[in-house]
C-alpha positions, 0 to 999 in steps of 0.5 A, spaced: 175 406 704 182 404 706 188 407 702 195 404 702 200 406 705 206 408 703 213 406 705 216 412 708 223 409 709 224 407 701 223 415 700 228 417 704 234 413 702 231 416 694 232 422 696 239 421 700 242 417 694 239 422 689 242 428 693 249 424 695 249 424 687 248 431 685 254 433 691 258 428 687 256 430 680 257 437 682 264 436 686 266 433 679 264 439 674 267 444 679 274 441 678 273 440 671 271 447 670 274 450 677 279 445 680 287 445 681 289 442 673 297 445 675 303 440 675 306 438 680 313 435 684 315 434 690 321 436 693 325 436 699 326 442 702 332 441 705 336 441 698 334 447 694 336 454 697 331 460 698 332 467 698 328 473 700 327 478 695 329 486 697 330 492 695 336 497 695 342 500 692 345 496 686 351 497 684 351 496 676 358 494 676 362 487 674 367 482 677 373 481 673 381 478 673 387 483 670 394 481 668 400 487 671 403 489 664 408 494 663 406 501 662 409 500 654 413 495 651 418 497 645 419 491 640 426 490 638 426 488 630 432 487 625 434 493 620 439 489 615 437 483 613 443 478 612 446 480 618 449 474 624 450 475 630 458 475 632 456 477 640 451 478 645 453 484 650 447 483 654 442 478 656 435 478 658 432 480 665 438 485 665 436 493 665 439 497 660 440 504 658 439 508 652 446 507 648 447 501 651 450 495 646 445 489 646 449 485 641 454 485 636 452 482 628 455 483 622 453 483 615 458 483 610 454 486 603 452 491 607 460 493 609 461 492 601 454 496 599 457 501 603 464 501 599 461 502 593 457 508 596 463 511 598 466 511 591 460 513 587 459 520 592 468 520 591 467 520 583 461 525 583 466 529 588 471 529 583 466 530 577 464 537 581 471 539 582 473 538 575 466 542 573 468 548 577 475 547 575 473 548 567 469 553 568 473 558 572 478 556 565 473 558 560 471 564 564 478 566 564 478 564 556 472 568 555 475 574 559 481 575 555 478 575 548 474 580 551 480 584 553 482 582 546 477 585 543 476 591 546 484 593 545 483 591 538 476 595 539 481 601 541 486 601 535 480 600 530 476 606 533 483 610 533 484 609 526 477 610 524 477 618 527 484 619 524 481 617 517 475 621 518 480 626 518 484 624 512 478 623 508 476 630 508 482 632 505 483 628 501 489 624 503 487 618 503 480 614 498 473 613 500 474 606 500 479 606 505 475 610 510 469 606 509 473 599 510 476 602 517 468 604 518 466 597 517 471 593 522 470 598 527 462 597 527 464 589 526 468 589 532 463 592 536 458 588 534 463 581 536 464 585 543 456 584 543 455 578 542 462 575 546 459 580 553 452 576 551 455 568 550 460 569 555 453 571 560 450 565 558 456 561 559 456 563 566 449 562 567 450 555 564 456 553 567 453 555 574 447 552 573 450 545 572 455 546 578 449 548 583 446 541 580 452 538 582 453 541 588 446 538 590 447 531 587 454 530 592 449 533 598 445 528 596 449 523 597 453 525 603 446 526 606 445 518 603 452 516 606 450 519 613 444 514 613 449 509 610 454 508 615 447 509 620 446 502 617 454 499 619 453 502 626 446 499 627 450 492 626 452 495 633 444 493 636 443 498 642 437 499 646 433 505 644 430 507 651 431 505 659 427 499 660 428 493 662 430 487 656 425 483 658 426 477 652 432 476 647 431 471 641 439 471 638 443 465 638 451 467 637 452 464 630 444 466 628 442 470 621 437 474 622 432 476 616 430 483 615 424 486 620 424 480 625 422 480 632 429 480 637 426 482 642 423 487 647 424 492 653 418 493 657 419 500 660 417 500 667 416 506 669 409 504 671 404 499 669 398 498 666 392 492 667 389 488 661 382 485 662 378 480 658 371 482 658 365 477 655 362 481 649 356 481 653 359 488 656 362 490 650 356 496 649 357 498 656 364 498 656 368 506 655 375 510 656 373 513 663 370 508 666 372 507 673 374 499 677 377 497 683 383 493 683 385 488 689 391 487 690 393 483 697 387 486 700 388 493 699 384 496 693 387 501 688 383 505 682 384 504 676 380 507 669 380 505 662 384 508 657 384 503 651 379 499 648 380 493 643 375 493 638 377 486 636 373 479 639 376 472 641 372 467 643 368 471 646 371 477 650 374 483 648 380 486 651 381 493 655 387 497 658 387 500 665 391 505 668 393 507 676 389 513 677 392 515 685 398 510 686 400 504 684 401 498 689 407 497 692 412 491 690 407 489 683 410 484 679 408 483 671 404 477 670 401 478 677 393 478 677 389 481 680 381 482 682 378 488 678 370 490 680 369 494 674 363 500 675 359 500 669 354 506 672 352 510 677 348 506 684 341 506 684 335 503 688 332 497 686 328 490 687 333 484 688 334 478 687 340 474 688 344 470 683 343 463 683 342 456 679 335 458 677 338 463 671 341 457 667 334 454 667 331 459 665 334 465 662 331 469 668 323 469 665 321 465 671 322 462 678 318 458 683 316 464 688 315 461 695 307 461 697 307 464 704 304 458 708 311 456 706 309 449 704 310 448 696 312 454 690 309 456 684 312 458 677 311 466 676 314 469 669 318 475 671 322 481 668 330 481 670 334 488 667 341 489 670 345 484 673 352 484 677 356 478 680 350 478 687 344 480 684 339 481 678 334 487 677 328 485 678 323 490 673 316 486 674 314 480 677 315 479 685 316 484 690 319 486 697 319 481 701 317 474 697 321 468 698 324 465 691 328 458 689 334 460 687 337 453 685 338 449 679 332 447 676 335 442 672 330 437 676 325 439 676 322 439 669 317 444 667 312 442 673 308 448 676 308 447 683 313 444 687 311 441 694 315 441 700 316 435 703 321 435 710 318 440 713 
């Protein structure tokens, strides 16, 4: 029998389409289950920077600007209130010395205070003079009944032994030698009691003298510091130094405790720095800087600390170990590297705009065929005004964009274009 014949070019073209649409289902699934889904940017190269990363020594340390200070400031503050100025001997900007004569004021309650002092201290004065003089009066007083009575004590003791005697023979009556007798004990018995009082006198009257005396010291003492008050109206410098300001107007009154002005001892100097808060934990007395002054560095060491915060900084004091630069003027500035720990070795990666952007979690690390970047989580510790420290993330070698990333959205690749 004769059998039909298929045709065996319709067959083909089946199994070639059936075949073109596998490869392209199987094409589709693998690039919904496999395929690059990442965002994507293209940028110019040649407007980002790309840096290497390395490995070396990192000098934990921060850049900073310090203000020349004098070593120590001696504020000059009113001590009388009331006080005017009637002259000024020496104006500001000019050295002075201890003792010298700054300005001349004067305060007319205070001169009138001290009238009334003096005459107080010169009655109480008088008061322990006639104190003493009445004392010694009544002492001579007291000494001379006591002589009295003794000399009475005499005569009666006289009389009472010869009566002893005339009793015994009758010559004269009982009652007459008991008389004798009595006057004579009552008189030893005076004599007592005027030794007794006239001690106790004594100690009373020398009681009040010593309270006396104290007192009128006391306020001889007062009037010494009282008359230190009129000599201060003669306002002298109270150390060697420079005036460096002088807030007076001839004619002025001034309140007490007020600010005149101030002598900068000039002796050496010092350098005040204002440190963000960031630091404020890892700033200490002892750390050490360099200070940069017209080219030529100069150590310096923290000696003091300002615990307060404002806007954002805080304050320290630093001293001149070695030498102090030649020629330095207050209020010059100068550029301090101050270090805050000892080098060590470590992954770097140099600063850039990049940390802005990100906070230092990631950067687009550079794929080694050079053509595009992509986004990479990373772990930064230490930093200091060139580099970061890397802990994890990128290695030796790997190149990252370091610039701003402000433009680039959250994408995860950046193409490169240019090259």
């Amino acid at each position: 029998m004769d059998r039909p014949i298929e045709n065996k070019s319709k067959i083909t073209k089946r199994i070639i389409w059936i075949s073109v649409s596998g490869i392209i289902l199987l094409v589709i699934l693998y690039q919904i289950f496999f395929g690059d889904r990442s965002t994507k940017l293209n940028v110019d190269i040649n407007k980002v920077t790309i840096d290497e990363v390395s490995k070396g020594p990192f000098l934990n340390y921060i850049a900073q600007t310090g203000t020349v200070e004098p070593i120590q400031t001696i504020y000059l503050d009113a001590t009388e209130g009331g006080s005017r100025v009637e002259e000024i001997i020496i104006k500001e900007g000019n050295m002075v010395k201890e003792g010298d004569i700054i300005v001349i004021l004067s305060n007319t309650s205070l001169i009138l205070e001290i009238s009334n002092y003096e005459a107080l201290v010169s009655r109480t004065s008088n008061e322990l003079r006639q104190a003493r003089l009445l004392m010694e009066q009544q002492t001579l007083n007291s000494k001379s009944q006591l002589l009295d009575l003794q000399y009475r004590i005499l005569q009666q003791k006289r009389q009472y032994d010869h009566n002893k005697v005339l009793v015994k023979d009758n010559h004269i009556s009982i009652e007459e030698f008991e008389f004798s007798r009595e006057q004579y004990e009552l008189s030893l018995e005076k004599l007592e009691l005027l030794r007794e009082n006239l001690n106790q006198d004594s100690v009373f009257r020398n009681v009040q003298v010593d309270a006396l005396e104290r007192s009128v010291r006391r306020m001889q003492d007062n009037l010494k510091l009282v008359n230190k008050r009129l000599e201060s109206l003669n306002y002298s410098a109270p150390v060697f130094g420079e005036l460096a300001s002088l807030n007076l107007e001839v004619g002025q009154v001034i309140s007490r405790g007020q600010r005149i002005g101030q002598i900068n001892i000039l002796d050496s100097y010092k350098l005040r720095v204002d440190i963000d808060e960031y630091f404020i934990a890892k700033v200490s007395k002892g750390l050490t800087a360099a200070c940069d002054f017209a080219g030529t560095s100069y150590k310096g060491i923290i000696t003091k600390i300002y615990p307060e915060v404002i806007n954002g900084r805080f304050s320290v004091d630093m001293e001149f170990v070695d030498e102090v630069p030649g020629q330095i003027k207050i209020g010059q500035t100068s550029r301090i590297k101050l270090e805050l720990g000892k080098p060590k070795t470590a992954i770097l990666i140099p600063r850039g705009g990049y940390f802005q952007s990100t906070g230092g979690q990631w950067v687009y690390v550079i794929d080694p065929s050079g053509s595009f970047a992509e986004k990479r989580k990373i772990s930064l510790g230490s930093q200091n005004p060139r580099f970061y420290e890397v802990l994890e993330g990128i290695q030796q070698g790997e190149k990252v964009v370091t610039s701003s990333y402000d433009n680039f959205g959250d994408v995860d690749k950046l193409i490169f274009k240019n090259r």
